[in-house]
TORTI-54329 format. One record per residue (C-alpha): chain; y, x, z. Coordinates in steps of 0.2 Angstrom, whole numbers. Layout:
% residues N
[pt 'A' [Y X Z]]
...
This chain:
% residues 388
[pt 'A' [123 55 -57]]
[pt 'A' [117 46 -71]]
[pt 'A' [103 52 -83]]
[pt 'A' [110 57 -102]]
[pt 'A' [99 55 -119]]
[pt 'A' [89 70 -123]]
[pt 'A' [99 81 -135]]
[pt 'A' [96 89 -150]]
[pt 'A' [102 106 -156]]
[pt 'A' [107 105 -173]]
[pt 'A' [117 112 -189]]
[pt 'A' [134 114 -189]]
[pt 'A' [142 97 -198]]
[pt 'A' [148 100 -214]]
[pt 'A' [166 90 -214]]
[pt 'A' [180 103 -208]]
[pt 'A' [192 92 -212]]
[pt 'A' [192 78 -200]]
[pt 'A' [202 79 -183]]
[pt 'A' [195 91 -171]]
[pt 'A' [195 82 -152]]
[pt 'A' [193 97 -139]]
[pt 'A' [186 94 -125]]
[pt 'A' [186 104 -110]]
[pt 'A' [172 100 -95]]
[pt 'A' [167 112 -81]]
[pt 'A' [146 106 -85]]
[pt 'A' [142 99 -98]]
[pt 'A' [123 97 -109]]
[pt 'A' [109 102 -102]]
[pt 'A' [117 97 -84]]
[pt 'A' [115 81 -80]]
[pt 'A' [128 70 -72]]
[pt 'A' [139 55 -73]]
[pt 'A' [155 67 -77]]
[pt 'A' [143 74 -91]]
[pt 'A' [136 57 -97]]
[pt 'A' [152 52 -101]]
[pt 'A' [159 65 -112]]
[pt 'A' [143 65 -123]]
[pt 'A' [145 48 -126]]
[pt 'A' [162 48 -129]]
[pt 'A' [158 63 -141]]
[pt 'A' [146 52 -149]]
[pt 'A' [155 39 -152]]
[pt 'A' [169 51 -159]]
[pt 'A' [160 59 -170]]
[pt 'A' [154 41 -179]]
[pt 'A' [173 37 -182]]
[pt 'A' [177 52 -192]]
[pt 'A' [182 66 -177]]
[pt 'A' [176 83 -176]]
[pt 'A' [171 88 -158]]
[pt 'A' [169 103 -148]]
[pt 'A' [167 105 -128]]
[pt 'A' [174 120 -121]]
[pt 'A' [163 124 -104]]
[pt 'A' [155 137 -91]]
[pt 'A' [141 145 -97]]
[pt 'A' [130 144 -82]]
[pt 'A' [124 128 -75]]
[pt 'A' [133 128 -55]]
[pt 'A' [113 126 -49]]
[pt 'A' [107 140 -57]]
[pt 'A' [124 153 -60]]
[pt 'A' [113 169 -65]]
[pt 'A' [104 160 -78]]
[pt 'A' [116 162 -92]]
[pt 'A' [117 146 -108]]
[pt 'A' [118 152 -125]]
[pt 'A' [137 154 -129]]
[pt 'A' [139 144 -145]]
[pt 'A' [127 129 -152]]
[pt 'A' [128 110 -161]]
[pt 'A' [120 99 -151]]
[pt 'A' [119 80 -157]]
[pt 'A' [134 83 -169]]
[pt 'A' [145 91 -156]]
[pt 'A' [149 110 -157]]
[pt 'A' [147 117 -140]]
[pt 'A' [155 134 -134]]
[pt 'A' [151 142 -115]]
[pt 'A' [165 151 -108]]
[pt 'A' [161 165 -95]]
[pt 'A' [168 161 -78]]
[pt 'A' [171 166 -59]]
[pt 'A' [177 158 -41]]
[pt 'A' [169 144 -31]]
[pt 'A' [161 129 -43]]
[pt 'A' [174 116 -35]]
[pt 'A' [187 127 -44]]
[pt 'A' [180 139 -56]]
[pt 'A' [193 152 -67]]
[pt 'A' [187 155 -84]]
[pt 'A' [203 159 -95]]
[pt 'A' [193 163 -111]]
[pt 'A' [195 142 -114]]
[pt 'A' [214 147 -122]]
[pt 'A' [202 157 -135]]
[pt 'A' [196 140 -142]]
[pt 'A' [210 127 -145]]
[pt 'A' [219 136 -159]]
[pt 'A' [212 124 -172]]
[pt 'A' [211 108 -161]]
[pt 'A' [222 92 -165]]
[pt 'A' [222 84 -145]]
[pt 'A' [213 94 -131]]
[pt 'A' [205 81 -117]]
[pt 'A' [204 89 -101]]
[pt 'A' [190 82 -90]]
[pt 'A' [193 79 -71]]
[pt 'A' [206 88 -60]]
[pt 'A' [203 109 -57]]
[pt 'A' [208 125 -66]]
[pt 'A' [207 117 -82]]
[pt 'A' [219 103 -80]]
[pt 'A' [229 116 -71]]
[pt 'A' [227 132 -81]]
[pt 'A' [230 122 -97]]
[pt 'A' [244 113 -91]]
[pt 'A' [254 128 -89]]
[pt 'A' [249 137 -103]]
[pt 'A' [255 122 -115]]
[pt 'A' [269 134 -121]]
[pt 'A' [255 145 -129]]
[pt 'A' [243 132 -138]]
[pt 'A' [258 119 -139]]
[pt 'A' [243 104 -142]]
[pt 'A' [245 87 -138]]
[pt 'A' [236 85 -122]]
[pt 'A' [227 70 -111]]
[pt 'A' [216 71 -96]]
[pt 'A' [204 60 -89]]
[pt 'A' [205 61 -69]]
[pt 'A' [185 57 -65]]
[pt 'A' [189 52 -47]]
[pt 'A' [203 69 -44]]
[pt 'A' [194 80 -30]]
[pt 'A' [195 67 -18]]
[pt 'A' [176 64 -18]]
[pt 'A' [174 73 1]]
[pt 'A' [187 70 15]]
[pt 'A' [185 89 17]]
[pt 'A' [200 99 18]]
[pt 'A' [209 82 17]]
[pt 'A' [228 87 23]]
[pt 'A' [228 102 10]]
[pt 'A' [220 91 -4]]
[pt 'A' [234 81 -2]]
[pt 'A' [247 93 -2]]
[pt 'A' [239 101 -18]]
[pt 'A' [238 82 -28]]
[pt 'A' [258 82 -21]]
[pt 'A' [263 99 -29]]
[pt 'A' [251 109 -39]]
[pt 'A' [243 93 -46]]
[pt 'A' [259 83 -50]]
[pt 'A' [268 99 -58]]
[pt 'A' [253 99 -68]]
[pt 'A' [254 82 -72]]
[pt 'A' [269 85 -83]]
[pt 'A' [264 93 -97]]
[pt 'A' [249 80 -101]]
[pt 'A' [254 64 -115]]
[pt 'A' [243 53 -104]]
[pt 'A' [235 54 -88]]
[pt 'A' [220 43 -91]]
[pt 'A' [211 35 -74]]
[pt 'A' [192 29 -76]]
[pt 'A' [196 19 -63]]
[pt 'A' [209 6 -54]]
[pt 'A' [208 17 -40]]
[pt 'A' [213 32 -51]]
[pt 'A' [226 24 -59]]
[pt 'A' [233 18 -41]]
[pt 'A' [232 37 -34]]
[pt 'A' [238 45 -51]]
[pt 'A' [252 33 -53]]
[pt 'A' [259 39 -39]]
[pt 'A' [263 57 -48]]
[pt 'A' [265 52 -67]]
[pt 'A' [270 34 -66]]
[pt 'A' [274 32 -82]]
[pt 'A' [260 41 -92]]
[pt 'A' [246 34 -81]]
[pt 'A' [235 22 -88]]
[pt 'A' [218 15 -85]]
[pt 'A' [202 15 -97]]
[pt 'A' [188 12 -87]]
[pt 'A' [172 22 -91]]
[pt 'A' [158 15 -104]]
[pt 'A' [139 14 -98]]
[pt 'A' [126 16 -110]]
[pt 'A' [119 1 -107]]
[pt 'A' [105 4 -120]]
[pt 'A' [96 19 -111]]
[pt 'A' [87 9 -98]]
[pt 'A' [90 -10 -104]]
[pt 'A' [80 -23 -97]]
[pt 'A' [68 -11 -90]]
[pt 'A' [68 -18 -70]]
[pt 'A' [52 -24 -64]]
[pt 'A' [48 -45 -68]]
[pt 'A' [40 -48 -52]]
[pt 'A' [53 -45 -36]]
[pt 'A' [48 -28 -27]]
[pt 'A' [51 -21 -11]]
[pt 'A' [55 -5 -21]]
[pt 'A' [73 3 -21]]
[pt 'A' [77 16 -35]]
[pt 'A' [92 29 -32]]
[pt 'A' [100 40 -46]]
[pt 'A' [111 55 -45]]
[pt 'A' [114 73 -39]]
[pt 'A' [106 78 -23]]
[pt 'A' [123 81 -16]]
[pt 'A' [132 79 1]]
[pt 'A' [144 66 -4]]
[pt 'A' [129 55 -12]]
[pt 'A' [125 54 8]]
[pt 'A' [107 52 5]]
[pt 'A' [102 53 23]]
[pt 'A' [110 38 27]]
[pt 'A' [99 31 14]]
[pt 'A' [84 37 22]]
[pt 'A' [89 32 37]]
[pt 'A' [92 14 30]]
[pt 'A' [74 17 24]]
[pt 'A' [67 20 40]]
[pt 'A' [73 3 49]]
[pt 'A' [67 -5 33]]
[pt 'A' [49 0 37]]
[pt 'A' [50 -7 55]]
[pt 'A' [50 -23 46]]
[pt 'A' [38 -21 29]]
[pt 'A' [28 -6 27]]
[pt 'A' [31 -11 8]]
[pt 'A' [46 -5 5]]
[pt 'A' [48 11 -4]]
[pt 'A' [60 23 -12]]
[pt 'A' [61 33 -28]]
[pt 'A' [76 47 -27]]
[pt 'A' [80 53 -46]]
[pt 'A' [94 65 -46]]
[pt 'A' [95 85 -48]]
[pt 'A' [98 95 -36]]
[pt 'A' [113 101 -30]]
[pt 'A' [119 106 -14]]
[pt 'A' [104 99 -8]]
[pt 'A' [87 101 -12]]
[pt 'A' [70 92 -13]]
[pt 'A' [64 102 3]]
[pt 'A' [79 98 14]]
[pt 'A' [75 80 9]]
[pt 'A' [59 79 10]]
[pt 'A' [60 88 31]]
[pt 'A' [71 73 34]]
[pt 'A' [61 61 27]]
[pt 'A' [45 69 39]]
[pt 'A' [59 68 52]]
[pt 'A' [60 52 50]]
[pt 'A' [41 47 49]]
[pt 'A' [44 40 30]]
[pt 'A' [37 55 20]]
[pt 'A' [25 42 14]]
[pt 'A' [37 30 8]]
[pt 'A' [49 42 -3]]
[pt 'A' [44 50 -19]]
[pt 'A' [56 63 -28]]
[pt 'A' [59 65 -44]]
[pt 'A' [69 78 -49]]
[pt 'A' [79 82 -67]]
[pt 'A' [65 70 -72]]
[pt 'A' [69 66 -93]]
[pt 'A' [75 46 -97]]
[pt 'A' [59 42 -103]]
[pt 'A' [52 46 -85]]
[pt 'A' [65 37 -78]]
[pt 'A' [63 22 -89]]
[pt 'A' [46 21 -78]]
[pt 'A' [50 24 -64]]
[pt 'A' [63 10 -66]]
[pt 'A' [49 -2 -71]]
[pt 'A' [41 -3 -55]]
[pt 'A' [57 -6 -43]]
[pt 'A' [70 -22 -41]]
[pt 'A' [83 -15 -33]]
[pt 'A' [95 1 -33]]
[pt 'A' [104 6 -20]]
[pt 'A' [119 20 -17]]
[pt 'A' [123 26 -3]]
[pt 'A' [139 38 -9]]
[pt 'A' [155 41 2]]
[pt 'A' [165 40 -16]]
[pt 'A' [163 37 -32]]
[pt 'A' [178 40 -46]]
[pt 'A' [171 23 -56]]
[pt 'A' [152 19 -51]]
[pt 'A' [147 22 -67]]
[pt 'A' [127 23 -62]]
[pt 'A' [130 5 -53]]
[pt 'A' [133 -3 -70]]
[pt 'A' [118 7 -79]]
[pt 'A' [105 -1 -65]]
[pt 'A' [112 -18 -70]]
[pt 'A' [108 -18 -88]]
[pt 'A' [92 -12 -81]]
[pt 'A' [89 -28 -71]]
[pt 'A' [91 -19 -55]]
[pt 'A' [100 -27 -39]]
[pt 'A' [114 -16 -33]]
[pt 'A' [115 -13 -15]]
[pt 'A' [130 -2 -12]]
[pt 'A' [139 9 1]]
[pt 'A' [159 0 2]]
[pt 'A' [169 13 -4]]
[pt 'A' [181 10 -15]]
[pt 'A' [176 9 -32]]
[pt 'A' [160 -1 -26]]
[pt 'A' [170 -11 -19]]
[pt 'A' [179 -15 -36]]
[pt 'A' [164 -20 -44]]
[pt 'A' [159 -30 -30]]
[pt 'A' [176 -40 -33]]
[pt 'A' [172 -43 -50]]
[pt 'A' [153 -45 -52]]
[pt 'A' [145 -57 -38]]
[pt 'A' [127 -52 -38]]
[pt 'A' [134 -35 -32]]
[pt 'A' [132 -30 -12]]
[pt 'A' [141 -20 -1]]
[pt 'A' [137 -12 13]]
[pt 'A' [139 1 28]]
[pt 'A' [125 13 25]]
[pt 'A' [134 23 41]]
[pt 'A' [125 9 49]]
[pt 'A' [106 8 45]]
[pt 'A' [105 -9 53]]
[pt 'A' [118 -17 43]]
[pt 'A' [110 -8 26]]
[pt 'A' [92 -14 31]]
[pt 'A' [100 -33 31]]
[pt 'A' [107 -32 18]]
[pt 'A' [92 -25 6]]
[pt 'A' [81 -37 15]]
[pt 'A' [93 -51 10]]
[pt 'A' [94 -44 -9]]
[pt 'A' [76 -45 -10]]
[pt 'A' [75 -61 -4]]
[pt 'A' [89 -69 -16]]
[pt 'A' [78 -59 -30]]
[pt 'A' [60 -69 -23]]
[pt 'A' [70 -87 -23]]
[pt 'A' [79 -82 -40]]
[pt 'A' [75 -66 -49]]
[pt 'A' [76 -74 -68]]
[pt 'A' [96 -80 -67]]
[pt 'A' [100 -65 -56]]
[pt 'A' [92 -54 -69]]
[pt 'A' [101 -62 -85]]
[pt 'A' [117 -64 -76]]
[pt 'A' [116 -43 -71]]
[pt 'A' [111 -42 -89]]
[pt 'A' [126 -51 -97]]
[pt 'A' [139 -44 -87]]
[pt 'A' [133 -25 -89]]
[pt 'A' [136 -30 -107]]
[pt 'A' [155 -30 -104]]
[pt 'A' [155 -9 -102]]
[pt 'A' [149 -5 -119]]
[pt 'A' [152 12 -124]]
[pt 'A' [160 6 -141]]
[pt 'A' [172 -4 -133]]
[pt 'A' [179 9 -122]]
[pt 'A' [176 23 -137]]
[pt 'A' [189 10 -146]]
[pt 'A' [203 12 -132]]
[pt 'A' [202 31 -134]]
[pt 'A' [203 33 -151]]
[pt 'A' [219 24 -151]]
[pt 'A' [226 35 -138]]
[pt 'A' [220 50 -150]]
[pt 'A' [228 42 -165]]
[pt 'A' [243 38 -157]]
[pt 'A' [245 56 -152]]
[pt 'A' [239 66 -166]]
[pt 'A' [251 54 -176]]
[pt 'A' [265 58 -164]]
């Protein structure tokens, strides 16, 4: 997860004339996520070159389903409508989305579920030019992995069809995706806002690690608390802030493995804190650290760099990618709590003998993911297909 801006509700904007960009998310605003970041600052950076936009989600937050979201607001410029819906959250059915596209010029779909599907087959009806950004598939658990693939084979790749481009965030994405749409695949990596939490990284090299996102399975923070606990055999300074929301786990199931553990006094929680909050947590740490089986892109990674924070990170494969491309990156087997304690020890250590050029070089290359050089590469696959 990564922490969005604080929105603002606002008036409907006045110009009906400019293309409308539909897009359509499973959560979206006031959820918090690295899925939802993205598409609010995509939005954002749509609506400053002339677009309309509108996302089309569920009107329940998947942490609280009985607590029901208003079903139509503006929020920062964006017309938001909530769509009632039913099933499990990893594939929720909410057909009432075919209600709002009438007027749109290019629906983006957001990930791979029933909205990629449902839409997909129901191109005869709202006949709209169509692109989809694939978010990491549902490939972020290796649960259900034989079906998984046999769906991504069949269901996945019939759906695949009906979009004009298939849009990877990632050149993992773009491998797997390739594979079903070879020749309308492409690759435009996500944007980080690079601006939230700038700089904000403690001066002075900390033995304090800061995490961000949901409090989910896959994010595999008990290896991290794990890690945590060898860390405090050799310095009782370390500590760890864990910022996220929860999800399919909660602060209680983390903090009884944390007393488990004998590190209750070593963790604090912070949960749905706003950026400001995080901003200060931030402050006070040096390094961040993820744990996560998978990410689609590893979007929060990028986020803690322009923050001056040193990433230590679990080697999947999308960390792995960043590793290749940014040095002061580390990779590690968090399955492994040795192996993780190294290599936060030796993070720290390259911070004590040389946290200034660590710092601006973190800080340079974050730099390279600005949100208005990725909103760019949309926009020209929008023109190009509104044109078309």
């Amino acid at each position: 997860m990564s922490a969005v801006e604080t929105y603002v509700k606002d008036a409907e904007p006045s110009v009906a004339s400019a293309p409308l960009i539909v897009h359509v998310i499973r959560q979206f605003l006031p959820n918090r996520g690295g899925l939802e970041d993205v598409v609010s600052n995509l939005a954002k950076h749509t609506l400053k070159r002339g677009y309309r936009v509108r996302v089309v989600t569920l009107d329940s937050l998947f942490t609280t389903p009985d607590s029901k979201l208003p079903a139509h607001e503006f929020i920062n410029g964006t017309e938001v409508v909530r769509i009632p819906w039913s099933g499990s959250t990893r594939y929720p059915i909410a057909p009432q989305v075919f209600r709002h596209l009438s007027d749109a010029d290019l629906i983006h779909v957001h990930a791979i579920d029933f909205f990629y599907d449902a839409l997909a087959w129901g191109r005869p009806l709202h006949r709209k030019p169509m692109v989809v950004t694939t978010h990491g598939g549902f490939f972020h658990t290796p649960n259900y992995a034989s079906l998984k693939k046999v769906w991504f084979q069949t269901i996945t790749r019939l759906s695949a069809m009906a979009y004009d481009k298939v849009i990877g965030c990632s050149m993992s994405d773009l491998r797997q995706f390739s594979k079903i749409a070879p020749s309308r695949t492409i690759v435009i990596e996500n944007g980080a806002d690079i601006g939230k939490f700038a700089d904000r990284a403690s001066r002075i090299p900390r033995r304090r690690i800061v995490t961000i996102g949901r409090f989910s399975a896959n994010k595999r923070l008990d290896n991290l608390l794990t890690t945590l606990a060898a860390l405090r055999t050799r310095s009782e300074d370390w500590h760890l802030d864990i910022v996220g929301v929860e999800y399919d786990l909660s602060r209680n199931e983390l903090v009884d493995q944390a007393k488990k553990l004998g590190i209750e006094t070593a963790i604090t929680i912070h949960v749905s804190p706003e950026n400001d909050a995080i901003r200060q947590i931030i402050s006070g740490a040096s390094i961040f650290a993820s744990a996560s089986a998978y990410e689609g892109f590893g979007l929060v990674a990028l986020e803690a760099m322009s923050a001056g924070l040193l990433p230590v990170l679990n080697a999947n494969e999308a960390y792995k990618t960043l590793a290749d491309r940014h040095e002061q990156i580390s990779v590690t087997d968090f399955s492994d709590a040795a192996t993780a304690a190294d290599a936060l020890d030796a993070a720290f250590e390259r911070l004590h003998a040389n946290a200034p050029a660590i710092r601006a070089q973190l800080l340079k290359e974050a730099g390279d993911y600005s949100w208005d050089v990725v909103a760019d590469r949309y926009i020209s696959v929008y023109e190009q297909l509104i044109a078309g």
